[in-house]
C-alpha positions as CSV (number, residue, x, y, z in Angstrom):
1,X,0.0,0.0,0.0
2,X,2.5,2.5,0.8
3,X,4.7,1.6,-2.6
4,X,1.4,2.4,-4.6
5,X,1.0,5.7,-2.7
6,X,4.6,6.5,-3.5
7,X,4.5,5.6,-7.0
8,X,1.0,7.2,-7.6
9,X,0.9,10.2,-5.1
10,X,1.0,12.8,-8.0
11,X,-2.8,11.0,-9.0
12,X,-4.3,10.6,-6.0
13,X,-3.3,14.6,-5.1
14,X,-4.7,15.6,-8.4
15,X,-7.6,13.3,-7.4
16,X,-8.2,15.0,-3.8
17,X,-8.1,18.5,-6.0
18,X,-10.6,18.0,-8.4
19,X,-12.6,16.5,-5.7
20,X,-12.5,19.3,-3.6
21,X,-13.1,21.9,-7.0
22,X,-16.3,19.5,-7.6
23,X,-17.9,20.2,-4.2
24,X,-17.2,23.9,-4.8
25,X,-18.6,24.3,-7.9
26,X,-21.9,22.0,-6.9
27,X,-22.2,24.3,-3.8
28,X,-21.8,27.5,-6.1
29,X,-24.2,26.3,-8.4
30,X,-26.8,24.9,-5.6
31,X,-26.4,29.0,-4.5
32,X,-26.7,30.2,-7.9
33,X,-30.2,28.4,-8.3
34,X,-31.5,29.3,-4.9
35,X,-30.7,32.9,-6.1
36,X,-32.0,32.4,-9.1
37,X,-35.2,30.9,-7.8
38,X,-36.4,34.2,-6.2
39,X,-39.3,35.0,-8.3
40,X,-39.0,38.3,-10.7
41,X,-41.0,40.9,-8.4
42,X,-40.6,44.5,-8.7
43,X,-38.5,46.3,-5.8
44,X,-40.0,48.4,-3.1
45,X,-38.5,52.1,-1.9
46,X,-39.2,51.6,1.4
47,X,-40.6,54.7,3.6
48,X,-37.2,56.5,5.0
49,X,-38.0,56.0,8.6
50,X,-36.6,58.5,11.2
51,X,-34.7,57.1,14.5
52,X,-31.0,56.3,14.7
53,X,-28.9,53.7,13.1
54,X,-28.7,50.7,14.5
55,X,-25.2,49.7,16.3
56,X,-23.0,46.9,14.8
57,X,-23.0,45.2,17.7
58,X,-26.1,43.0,18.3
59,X,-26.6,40.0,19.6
60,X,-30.0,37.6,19.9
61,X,-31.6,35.7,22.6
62,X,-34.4,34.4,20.9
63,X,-36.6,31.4,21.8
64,X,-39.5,29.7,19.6
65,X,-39.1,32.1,16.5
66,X,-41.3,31.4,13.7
67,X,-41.0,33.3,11.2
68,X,-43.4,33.3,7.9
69,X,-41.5,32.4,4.8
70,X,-44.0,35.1,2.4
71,X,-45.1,38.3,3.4
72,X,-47.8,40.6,1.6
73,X,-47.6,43.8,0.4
74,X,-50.8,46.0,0.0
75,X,-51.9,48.5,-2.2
76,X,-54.1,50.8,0.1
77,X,-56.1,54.5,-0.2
78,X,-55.8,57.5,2.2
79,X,-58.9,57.8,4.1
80,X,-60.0,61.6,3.6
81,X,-62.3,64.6,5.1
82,X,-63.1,67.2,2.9
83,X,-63.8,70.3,4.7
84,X,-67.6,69.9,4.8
85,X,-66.8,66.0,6.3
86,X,-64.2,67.6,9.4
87,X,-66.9,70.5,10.2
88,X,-69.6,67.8,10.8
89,X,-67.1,66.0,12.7
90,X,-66.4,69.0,15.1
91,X,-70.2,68.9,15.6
92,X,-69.8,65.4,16.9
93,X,-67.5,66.1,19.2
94,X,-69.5,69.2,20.4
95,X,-67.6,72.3,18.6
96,X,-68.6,75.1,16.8
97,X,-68.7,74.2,13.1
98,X,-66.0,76.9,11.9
99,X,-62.1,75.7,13.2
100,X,-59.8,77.8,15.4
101,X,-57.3,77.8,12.8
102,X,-56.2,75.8,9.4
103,X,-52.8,75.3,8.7
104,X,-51.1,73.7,6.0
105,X,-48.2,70.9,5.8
106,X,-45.9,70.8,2.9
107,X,-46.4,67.4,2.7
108,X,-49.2,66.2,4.8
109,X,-51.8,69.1,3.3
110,X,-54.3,71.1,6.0
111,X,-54.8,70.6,9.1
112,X,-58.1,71.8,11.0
113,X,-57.7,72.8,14.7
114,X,-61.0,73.4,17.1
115,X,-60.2,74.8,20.5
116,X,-63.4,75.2,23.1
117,X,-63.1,75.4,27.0
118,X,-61.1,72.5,28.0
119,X,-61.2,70.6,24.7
120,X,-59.3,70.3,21.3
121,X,-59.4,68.7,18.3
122,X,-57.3,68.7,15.6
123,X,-57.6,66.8,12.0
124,X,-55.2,65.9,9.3
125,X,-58.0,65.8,6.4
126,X,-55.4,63.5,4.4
127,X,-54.5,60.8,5.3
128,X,-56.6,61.5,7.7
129,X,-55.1,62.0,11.7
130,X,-57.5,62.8,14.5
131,X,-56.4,64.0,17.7
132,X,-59.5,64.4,20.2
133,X,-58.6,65.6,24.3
134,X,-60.5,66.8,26.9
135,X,-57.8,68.5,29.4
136,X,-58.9,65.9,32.8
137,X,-57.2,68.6,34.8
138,X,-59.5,71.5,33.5
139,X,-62.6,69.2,33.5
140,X,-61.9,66.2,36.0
141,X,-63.7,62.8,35.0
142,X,-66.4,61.7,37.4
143,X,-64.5,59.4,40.3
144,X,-68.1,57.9,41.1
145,X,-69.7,54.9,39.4
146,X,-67.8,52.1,37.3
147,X,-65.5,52.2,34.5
148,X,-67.0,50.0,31.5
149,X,-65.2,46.4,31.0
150,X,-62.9,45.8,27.8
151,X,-66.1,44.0,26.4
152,X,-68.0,47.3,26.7
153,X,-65.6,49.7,25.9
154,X,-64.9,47.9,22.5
155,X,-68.4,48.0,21.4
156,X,-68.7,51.8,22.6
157,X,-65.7,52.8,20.7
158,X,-67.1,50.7,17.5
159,X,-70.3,52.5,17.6
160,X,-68.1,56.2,17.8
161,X,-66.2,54.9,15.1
162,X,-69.3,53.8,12.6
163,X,-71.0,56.8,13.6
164,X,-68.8,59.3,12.3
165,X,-68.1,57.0,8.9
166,X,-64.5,56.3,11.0
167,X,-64.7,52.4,10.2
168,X,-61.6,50.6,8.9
169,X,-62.7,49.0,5.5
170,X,-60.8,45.8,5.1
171,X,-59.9,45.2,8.5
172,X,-60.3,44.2,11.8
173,X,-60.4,46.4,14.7
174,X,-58.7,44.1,17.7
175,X,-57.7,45.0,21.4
176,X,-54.2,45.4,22.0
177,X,-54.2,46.6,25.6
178,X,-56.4,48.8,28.2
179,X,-55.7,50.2,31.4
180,X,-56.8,52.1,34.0
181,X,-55.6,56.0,34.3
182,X,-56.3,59.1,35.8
183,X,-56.7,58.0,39.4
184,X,-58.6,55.0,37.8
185,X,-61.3,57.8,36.7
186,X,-60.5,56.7,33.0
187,X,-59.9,53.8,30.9
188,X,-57.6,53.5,28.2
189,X,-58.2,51.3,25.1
190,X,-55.6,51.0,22.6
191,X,-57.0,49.4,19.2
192,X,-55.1,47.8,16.4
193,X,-56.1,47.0,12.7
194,X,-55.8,43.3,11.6
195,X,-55.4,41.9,8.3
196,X,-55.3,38.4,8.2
197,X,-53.3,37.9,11.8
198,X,-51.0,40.4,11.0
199,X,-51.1,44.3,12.8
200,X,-51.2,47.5,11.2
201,X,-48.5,49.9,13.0
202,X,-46.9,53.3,12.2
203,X,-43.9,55.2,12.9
204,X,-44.9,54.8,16.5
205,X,-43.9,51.9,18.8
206,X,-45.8,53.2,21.5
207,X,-49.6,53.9,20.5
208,X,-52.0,51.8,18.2
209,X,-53.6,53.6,15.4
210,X,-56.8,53.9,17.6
211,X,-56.3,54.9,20.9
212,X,-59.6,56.2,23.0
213,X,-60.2,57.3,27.0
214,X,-63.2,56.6,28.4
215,X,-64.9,58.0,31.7
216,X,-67.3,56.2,34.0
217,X,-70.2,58.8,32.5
218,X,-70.2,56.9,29.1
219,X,-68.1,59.7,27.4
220,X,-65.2,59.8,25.3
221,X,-62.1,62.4,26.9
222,X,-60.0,61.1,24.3
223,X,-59.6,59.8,21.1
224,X,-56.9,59.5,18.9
225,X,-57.0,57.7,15.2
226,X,-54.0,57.5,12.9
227,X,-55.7,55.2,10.6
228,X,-55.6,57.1,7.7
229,X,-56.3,54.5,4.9
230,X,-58.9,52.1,3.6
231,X,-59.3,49.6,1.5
232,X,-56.7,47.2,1.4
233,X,-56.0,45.3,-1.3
234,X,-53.7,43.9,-4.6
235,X,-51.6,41.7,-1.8
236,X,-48.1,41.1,-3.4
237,X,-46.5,38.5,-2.2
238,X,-42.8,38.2,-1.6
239,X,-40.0,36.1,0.3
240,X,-39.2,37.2,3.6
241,X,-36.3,37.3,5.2
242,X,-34.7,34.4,7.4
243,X,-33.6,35.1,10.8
244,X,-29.9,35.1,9.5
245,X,-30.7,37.3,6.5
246,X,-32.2,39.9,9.4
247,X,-28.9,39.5,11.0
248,X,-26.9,40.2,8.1
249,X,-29.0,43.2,6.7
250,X,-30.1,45.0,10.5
251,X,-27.4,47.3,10.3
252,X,-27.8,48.6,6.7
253,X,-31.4,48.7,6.2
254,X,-32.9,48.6,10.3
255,X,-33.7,51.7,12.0
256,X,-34.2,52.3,16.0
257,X,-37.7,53.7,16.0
258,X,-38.4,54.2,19.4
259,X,-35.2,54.2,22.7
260,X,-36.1,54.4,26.1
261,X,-39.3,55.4,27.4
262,X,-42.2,56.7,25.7
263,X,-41.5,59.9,27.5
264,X,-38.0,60.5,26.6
265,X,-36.5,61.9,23.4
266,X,-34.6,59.2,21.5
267,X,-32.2,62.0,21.0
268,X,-31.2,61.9,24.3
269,X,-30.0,58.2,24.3
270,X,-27.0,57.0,22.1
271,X,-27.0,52.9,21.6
272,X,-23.8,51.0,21.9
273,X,-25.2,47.3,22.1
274,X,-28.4,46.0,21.3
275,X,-29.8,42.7,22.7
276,X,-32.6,41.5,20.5
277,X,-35.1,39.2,23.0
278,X,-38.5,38.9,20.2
279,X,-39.5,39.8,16.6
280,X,-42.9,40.1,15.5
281,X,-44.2,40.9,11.7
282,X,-46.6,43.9,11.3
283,X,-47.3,45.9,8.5
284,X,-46.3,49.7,8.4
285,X,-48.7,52.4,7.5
286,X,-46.3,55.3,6.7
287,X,-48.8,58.8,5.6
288,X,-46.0,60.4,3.5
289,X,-46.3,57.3,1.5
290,X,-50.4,56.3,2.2
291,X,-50.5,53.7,-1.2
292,X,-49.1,50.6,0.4
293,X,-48.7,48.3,3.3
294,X,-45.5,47.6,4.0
295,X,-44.1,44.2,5.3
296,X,-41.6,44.8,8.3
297,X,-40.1,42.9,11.6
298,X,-40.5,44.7,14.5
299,X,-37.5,43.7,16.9
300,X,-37.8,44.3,20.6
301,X,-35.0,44.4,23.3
302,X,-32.9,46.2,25.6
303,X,-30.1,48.6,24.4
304,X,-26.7,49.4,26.1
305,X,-26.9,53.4,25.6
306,X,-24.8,56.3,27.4
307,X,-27.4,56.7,30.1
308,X,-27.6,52.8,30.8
309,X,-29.9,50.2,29.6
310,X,-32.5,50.8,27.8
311,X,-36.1,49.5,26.6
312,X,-35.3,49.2,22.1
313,X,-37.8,48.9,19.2
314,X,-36.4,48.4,15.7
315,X,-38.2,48.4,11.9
316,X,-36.4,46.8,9.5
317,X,-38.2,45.7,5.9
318,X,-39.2,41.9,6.3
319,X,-39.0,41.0,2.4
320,X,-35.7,39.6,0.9
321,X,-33.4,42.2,0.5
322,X,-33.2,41.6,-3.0
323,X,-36.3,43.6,-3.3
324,X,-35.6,46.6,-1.0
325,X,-34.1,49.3,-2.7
């Protein structure tokens, strides 16, 4: 055995090579095809999210991820007031019909304020943006009686919403969270839109697009609705990204949306770690871009910042990146 390996080493090297240079070239071509077996879908420009970049380093503690191996994109409408619309919505909500004052956005359009006593309301007309508050300081909710239940509450703020043609077409209104505020006086209900099982967020970690207060006397002292489309529809799908594609592309195309509390400034806080603990898929309703539904992960965690650690929320796109541009 060894005099045939001396007499023939130069062949069985030249053997081991080619060997070798076969497994490479299978593996290259195995990559080529899975590249090449991403179906031909046009790109998506992405809404340019403000927040900061996200640090290099990053590390995961995840447990039971499941991520979906399609995600949708959908063509949607604004929802839109016309003037006429907003005034019979200030009468609604108790105002004079004429506003306090219009003012105009270069890129979000007019804005209708009411002010009256102790209460405000301003509209976006499009996309529309409602901001309803009753100052509790200036006009204290009743502390006597009982808050409605969740149950209760829902079904109120469904009737408010129908009532004032506020309905989400092509969703589903679900509960997301309540609580108790204002010296348990007031309950807060925080409503998301559903499309299949998947949320509808915005720019905002911290509210839902439908957020109302409600007083043991049955009325509303708060409601606040960034839902400003309808209609969803045309869903595109598209291949998401796989938990090591979101590691490889976090940096370059993930934004921290949301750094500390929801009191605080992000400004104020600058990241040096991140430690990523869940990801979720939503889809992202952005109004300086109100035709489409966007696909994105939302990654939750805890960030090493100049002030200490602190609670994180990151967007990044969930299709493949091959179709982000």
């Amino acid at each position: 055995m060894l005099n045939f390996f001396k007499n023939h080493w130069l062949l069985i090297m030249l053997a081991v090579i080619a060997t070798l240079l076969a497994i490479v070239w299978v593996q290259g071509e195995s990559n080529k095809t899975a590249k090449q077996s991403l179906p031909n879908l046009p790109a998506i420009t992405y809404p340019n999210l403000t927040g900061q970049n996200v640090p290099p380093a990053i590390t995961f503690n995840l447990t039971g991820v499941d991520l979906p191996t399609q995600v949708s994109l959908y063509q949607i409408s604004p929802k839109s007031l016309n003037s006429t619309q907003a005034k019979a919505l200030a009468r609604n909500f108790g105002f004079p019909e004429n506003p306090s004052n219009i003012s105009t956005d270069s890129a979000l359009g007019d804005y209708y304020l009411w002010l009256s006593g102790s209460k405000s309301l301003s509209v976006r007309l499009s996309p529309l943006d409602i901001n309803f508050v009753q100052d509790p300081g200036s006009s204290p909710p009743p502390s006597e009686g009982e808050l409605p239940n969740k149950q209760t509450a829902f079904t109120f703020v469904q009737n408010l919403l129908s009532t004032n043609d506020l309905n989400l077409i092509g969703t589903t209104l679900a509960v997301s969270g309540s609580r108790k505020t204002s010296e348990d006086n007031i309950l807060e209900l925080k409503l998301d839109p559903i499309i299949g099982q998947t949320k509808v967020v915005d720019n905002n970690t911290t509210t839902s697009l439908v957020t109302s207060y409600l007083g043991k006397d049955g009325k509303v002292y708060s409601l606040l609705y960034k839902a400003g489309f309808t209609n969803p529809h045309n869903p595109t799908g598209y291949p998401s990204k796989t938990l090591e594609q979101i590691k490889e592309s976090l940096v370059k195309e993930g934004k921290i949306v949301t750094l500390g509390a929801p009191t605080t400034e992000p400004a104020l806080y600058v990241p040096v770690s991140v430690n990523i603990i869940r990801i979720e898929s939503a889809l992202l309703f952005y109004p300086t871009q109100p035709d489409a539904l966007y696909p994105i992960y939302i990654l939750t965690g805890t960030s090493k910042t100049n002030e200490g650690d602190q609670p994180v929320y990151i967007y990044t796109p969930a299709i493949n990146s091959k179709y982000v541009r």
